[in-house]
Backbone as a chain_set.jsonl record, in Angstrom:
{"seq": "XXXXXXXXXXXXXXXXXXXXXXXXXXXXXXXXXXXXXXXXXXXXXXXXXXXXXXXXXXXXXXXXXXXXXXXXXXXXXXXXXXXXXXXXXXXXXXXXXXXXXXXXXXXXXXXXXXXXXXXXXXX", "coords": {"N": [[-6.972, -5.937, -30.373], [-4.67, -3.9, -29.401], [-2.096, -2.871, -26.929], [-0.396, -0.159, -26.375], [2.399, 2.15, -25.624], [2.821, 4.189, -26.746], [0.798, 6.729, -28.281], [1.003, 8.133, -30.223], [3.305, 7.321, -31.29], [2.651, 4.769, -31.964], [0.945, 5.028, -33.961], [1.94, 6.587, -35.779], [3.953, 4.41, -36.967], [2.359, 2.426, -37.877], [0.793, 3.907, -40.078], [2.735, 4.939, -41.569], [5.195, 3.522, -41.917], [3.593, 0.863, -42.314], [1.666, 1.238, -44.29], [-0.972, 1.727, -43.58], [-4.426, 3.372, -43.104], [-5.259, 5.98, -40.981], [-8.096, 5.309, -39.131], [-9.961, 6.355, -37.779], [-9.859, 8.119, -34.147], [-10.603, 7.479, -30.578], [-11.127, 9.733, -27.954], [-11.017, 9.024, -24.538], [-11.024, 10.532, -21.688], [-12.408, 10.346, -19.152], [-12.137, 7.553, -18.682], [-9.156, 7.145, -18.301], [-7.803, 6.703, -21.045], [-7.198, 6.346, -24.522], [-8.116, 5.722, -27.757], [-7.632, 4.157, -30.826], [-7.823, 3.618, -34.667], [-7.251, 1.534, -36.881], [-6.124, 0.543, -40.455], [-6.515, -1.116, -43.633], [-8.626, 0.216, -44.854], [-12.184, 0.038, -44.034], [-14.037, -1.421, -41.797], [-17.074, -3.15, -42.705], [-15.453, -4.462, -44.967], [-12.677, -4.8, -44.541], [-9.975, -5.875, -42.149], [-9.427, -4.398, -38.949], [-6.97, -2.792, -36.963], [-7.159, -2.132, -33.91], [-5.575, 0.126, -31.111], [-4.684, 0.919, -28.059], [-4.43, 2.981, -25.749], [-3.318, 3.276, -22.595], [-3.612, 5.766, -19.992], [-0.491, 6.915, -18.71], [0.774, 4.54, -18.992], [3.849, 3.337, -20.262], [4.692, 0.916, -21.126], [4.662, -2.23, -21.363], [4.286, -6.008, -20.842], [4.332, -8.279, -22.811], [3.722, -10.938, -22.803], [3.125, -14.632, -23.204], [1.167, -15.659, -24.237], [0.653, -14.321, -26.647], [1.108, -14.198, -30.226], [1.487, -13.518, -33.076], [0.589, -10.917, -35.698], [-0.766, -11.6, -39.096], [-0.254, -9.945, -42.096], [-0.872, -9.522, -45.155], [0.614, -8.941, -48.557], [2.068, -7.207, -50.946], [4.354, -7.436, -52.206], [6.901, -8.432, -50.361], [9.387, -8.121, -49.481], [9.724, -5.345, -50.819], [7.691, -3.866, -49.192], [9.5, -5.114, -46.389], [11.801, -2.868, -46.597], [10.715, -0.54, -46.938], [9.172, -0.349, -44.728], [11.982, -0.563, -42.773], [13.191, 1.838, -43.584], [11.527, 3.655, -42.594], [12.404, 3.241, -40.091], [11.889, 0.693, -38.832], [11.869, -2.495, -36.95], [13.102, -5.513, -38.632], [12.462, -8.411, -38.093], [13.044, -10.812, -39.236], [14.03, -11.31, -42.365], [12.674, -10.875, -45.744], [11.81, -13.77, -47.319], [11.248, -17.545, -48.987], [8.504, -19.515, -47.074], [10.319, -22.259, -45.387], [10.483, -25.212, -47.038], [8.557, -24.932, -48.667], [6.886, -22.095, -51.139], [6.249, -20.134, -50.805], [6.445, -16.45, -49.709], [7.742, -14.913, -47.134], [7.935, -12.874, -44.034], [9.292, -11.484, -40.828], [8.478, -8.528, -38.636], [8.856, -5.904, -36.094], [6.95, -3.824, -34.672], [6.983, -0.49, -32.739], [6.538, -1.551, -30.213], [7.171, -3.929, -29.99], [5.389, -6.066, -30.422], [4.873, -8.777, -33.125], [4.813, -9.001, -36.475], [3.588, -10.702, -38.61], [4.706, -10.819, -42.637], [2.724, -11.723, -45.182], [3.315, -12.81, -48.647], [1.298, -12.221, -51.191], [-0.439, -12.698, -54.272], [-0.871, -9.966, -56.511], [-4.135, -8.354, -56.514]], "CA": [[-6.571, -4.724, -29.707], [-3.496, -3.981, -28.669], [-1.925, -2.012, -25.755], [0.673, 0.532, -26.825], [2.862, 2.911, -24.822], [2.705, 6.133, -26.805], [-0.178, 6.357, -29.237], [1.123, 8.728, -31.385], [4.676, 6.652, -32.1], [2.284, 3.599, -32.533], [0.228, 5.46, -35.146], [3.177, 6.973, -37.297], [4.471, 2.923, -37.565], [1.445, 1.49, -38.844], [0.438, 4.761, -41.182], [4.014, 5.337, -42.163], [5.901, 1.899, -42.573], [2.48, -0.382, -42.654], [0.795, 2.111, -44.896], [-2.526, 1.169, -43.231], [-5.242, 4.394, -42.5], [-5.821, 6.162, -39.427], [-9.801, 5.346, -39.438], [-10.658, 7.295, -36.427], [-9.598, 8.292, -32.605], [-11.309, 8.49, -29.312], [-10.547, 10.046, -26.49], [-11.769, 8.377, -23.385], [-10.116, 10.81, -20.523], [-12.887, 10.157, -17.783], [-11.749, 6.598, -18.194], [-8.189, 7.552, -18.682], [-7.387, 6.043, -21.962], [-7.378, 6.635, -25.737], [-8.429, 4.864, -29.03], [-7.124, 4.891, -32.399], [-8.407, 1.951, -35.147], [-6.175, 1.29, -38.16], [-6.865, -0.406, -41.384], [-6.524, -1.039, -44.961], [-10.042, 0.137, -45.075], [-13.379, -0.182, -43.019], [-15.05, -2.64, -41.554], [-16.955, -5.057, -42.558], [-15.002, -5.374, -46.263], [-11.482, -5.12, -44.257], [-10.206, -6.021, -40.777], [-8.893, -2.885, -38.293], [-5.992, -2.96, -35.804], [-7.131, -1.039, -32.522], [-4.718, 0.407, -30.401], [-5.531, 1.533, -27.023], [-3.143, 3.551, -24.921], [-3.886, 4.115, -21.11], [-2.716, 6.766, -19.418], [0.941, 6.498, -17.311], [1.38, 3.173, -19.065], [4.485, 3.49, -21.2], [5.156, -0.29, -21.824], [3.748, -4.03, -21.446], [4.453, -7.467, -21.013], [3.633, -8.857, -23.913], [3.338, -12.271, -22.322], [3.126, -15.769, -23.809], [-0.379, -16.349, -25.29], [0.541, -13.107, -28.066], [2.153, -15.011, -30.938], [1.75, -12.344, -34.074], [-0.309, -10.284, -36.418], [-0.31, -12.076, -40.132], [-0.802, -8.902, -43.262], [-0.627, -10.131, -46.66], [1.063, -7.811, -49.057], [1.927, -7.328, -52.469], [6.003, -7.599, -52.258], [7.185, -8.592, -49.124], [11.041, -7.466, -49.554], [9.595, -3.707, -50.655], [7.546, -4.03, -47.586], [10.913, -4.681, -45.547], [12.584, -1.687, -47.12], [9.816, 0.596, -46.245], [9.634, -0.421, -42.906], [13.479, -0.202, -42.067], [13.171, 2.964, -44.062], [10.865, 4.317, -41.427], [13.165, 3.264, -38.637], [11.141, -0.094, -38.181], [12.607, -3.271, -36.798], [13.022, -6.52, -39.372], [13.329, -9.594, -37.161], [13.635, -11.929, -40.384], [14.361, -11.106, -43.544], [12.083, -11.744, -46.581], [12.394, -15.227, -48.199], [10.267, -18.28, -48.741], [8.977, -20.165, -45.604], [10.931, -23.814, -44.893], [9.459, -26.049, -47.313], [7.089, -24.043, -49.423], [7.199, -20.959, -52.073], [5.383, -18.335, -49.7], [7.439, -15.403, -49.343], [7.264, -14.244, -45.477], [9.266, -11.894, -43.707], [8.641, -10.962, -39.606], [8.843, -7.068, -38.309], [8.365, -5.701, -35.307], [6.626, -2.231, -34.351], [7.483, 0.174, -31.766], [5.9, -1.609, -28.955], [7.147, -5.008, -29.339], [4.344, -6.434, -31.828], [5.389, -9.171, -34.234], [3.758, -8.625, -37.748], [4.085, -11.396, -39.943], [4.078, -10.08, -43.572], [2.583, -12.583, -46.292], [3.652, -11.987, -50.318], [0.069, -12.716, -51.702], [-0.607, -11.731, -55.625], [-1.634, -8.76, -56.681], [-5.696, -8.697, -57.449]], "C": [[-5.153, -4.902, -29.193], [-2.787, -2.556, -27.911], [-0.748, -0.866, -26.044], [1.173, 1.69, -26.121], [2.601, 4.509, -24.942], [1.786, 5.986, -28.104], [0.544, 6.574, -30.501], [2.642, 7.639, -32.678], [3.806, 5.016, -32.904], [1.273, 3.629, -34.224], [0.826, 5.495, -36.362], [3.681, 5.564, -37.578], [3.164, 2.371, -38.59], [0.589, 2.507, -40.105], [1.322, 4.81, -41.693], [4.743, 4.226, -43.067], [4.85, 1.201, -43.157], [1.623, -0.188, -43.555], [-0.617, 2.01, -44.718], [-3.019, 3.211, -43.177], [-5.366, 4.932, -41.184], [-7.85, 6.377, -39.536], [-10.174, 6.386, -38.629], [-9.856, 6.714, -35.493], [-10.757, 8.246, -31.782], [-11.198, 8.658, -28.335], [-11.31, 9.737, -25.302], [-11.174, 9.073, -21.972], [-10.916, 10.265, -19.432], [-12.233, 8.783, -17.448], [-10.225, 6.427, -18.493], [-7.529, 6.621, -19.854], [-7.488, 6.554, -23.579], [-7.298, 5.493, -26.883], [-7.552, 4.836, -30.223], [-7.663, 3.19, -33.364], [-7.868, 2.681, -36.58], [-6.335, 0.446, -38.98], [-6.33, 0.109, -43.118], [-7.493, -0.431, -45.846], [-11.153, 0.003, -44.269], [-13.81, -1.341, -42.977], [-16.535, -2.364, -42.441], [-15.259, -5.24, -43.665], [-13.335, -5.708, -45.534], [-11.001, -5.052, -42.589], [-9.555, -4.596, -40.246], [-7.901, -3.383, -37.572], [-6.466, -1.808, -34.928], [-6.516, -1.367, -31.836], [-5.419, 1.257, -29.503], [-3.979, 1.588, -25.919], [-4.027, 4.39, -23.662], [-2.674, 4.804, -20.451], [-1.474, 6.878, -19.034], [1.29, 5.62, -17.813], [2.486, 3.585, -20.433], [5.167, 1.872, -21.794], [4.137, -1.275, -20.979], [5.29, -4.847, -21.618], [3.814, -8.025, -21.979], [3.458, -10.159, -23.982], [3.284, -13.263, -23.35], [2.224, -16.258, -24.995], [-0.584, -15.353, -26.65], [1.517, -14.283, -29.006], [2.382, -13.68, -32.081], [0.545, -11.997, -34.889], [0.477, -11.077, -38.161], [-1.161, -10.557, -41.04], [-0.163, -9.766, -44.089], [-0.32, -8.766, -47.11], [1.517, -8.228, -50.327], [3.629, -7.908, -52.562], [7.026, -7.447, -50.934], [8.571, -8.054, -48.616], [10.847, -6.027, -49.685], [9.057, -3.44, -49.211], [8.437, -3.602, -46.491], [11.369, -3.623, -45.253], [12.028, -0.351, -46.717], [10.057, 0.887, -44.71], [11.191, -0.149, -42.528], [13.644, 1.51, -42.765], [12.573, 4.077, -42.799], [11.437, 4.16, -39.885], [12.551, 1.799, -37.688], [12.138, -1.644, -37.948], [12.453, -5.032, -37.648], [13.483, -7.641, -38.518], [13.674, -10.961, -38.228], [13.227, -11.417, -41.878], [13.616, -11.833, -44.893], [12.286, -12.919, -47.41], [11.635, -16.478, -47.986], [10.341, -19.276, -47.894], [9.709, -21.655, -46.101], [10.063, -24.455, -45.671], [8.371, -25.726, -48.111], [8.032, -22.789, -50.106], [6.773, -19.684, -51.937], [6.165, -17.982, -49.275], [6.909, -14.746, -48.02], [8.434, -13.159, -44.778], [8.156, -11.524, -42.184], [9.367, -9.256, -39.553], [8.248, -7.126, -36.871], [7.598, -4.341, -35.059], [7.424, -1.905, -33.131], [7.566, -0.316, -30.258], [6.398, -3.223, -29.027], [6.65, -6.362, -30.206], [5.06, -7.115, -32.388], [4.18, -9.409, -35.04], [4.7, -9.833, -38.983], [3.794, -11.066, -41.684], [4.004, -11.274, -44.332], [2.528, -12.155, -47.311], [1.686, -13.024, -50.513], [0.039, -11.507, -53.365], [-1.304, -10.774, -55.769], [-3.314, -9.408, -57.326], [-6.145, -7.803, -58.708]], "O": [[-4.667, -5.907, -28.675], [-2.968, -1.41, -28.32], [0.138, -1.365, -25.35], [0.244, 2.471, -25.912], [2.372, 5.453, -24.187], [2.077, 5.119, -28.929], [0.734, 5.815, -31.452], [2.833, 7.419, -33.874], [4.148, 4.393, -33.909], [1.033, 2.808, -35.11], [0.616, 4.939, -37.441], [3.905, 5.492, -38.787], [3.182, 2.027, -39.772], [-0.136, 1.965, -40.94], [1.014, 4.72, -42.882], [4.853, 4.065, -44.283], [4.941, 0.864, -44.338], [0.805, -1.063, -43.839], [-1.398, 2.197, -45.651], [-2.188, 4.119, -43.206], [-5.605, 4.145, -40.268], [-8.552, 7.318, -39.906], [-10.794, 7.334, -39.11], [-9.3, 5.616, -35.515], [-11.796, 8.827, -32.097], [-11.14, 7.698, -27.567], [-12.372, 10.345, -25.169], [-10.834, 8.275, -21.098], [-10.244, 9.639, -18.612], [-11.795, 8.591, -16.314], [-10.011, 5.346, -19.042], [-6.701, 5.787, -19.488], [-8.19, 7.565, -23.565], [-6.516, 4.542, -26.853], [-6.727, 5.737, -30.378], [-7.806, 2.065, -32.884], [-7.999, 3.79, -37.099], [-6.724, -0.632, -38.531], [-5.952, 1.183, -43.585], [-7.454, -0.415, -47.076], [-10.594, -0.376, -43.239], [-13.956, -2.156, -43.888], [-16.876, -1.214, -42.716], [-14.26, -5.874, -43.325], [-12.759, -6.732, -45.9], [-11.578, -4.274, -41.829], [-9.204, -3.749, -41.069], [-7.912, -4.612, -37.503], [-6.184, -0.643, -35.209], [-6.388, -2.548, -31.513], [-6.336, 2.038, -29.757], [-3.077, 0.837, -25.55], [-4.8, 5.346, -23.601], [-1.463, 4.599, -20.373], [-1.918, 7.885, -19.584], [2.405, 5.337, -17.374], [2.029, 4.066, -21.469], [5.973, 1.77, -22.719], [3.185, -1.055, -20.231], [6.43, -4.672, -22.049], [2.605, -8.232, -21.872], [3.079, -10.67, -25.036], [3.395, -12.822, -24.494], [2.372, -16.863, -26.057], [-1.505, -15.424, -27.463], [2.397, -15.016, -28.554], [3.349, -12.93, -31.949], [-0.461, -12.703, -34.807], [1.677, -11.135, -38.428], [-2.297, -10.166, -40.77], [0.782, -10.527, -43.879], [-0.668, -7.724, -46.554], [1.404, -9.373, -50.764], [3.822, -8.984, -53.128], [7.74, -6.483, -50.66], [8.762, -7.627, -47.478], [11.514, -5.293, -48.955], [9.704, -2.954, -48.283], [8.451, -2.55, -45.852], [11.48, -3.201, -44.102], [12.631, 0.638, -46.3], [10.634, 1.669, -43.955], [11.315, 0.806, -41.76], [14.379, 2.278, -42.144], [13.152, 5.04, -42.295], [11.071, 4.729, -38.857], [12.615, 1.663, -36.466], [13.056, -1.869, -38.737], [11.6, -5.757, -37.137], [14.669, -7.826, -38.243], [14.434, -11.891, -37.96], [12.08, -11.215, -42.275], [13.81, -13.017, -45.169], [13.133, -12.809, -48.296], [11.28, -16.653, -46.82], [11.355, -19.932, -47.655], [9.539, -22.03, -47.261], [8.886, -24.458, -45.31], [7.318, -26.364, -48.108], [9.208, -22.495, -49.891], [6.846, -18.63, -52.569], [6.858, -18.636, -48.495], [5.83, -14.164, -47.913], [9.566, -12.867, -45.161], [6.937, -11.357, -42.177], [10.362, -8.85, -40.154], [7.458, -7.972, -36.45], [8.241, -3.594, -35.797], [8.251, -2.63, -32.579], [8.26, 0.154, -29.355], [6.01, -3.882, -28.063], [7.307, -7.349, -30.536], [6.176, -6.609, -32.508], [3.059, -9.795, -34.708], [5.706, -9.836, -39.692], [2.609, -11.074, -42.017], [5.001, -11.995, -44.321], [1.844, -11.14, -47.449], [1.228, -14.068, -50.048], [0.299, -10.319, -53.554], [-2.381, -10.664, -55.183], [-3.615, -10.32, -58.095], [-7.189, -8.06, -59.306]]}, "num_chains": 1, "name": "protein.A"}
């Protein structure tokens, strides 16, 4: 889960740039908060990203013990391109890690988020 300032800007990043799904919302006003769960697909066969935006809160500390979100992807440089296309922030540039032939590349979202992208072959 993760905490996000404005739902809707956190939605359009990960439907837009991340091309993930919007699975479903839910609105929780009595307990002033809202849902949203994001995905390649449904649970079980694929994992979700829920985002949960409370009321008044327009930012976070994203503190120490967050390190990053790892997605695998088909072409990690188109990836990039998308994302900066959409206005998204590239904190390293696709190219294989230190020592190895795995193509990686970091991004950030709207909120802060680092999303590590992994090149994995097409199935």
């Amino acid at each position: 889960m993760l905490r996000v300032g404005n739902l809707q800007r956190a939605i359009d990043f990960y439907t837009q740039a991340m091309g993930m799904q919007l699975l479903r919302v839910h609105q929780r006003p009595d307990q002033n908060y809202d849902l949203a769960f994001l995905g390649y697909g449904t649970n079980p066969e694929h994992a979700e990203i829920e985002l949960i935006y409370n009321y008044g809160v327009t930012s976070y500390d994203l503190g120490t013990a967050y390190g990053h979100i790892a997605i695998g992807v088909e072409d990690v440089a188109a990836s990039c391109e998308k994302i900066r296309a959409c206005g998204g922030n590239i904190t390293r540039e696709a190219g294989p890690v230190k020592g190895a032939n795995t193509v990686i590349a970091f991004v950030q979202d709207p909120d802060g988020y680092k999303i590590e992208l992994i090149e994995r072959p097409a199935l």
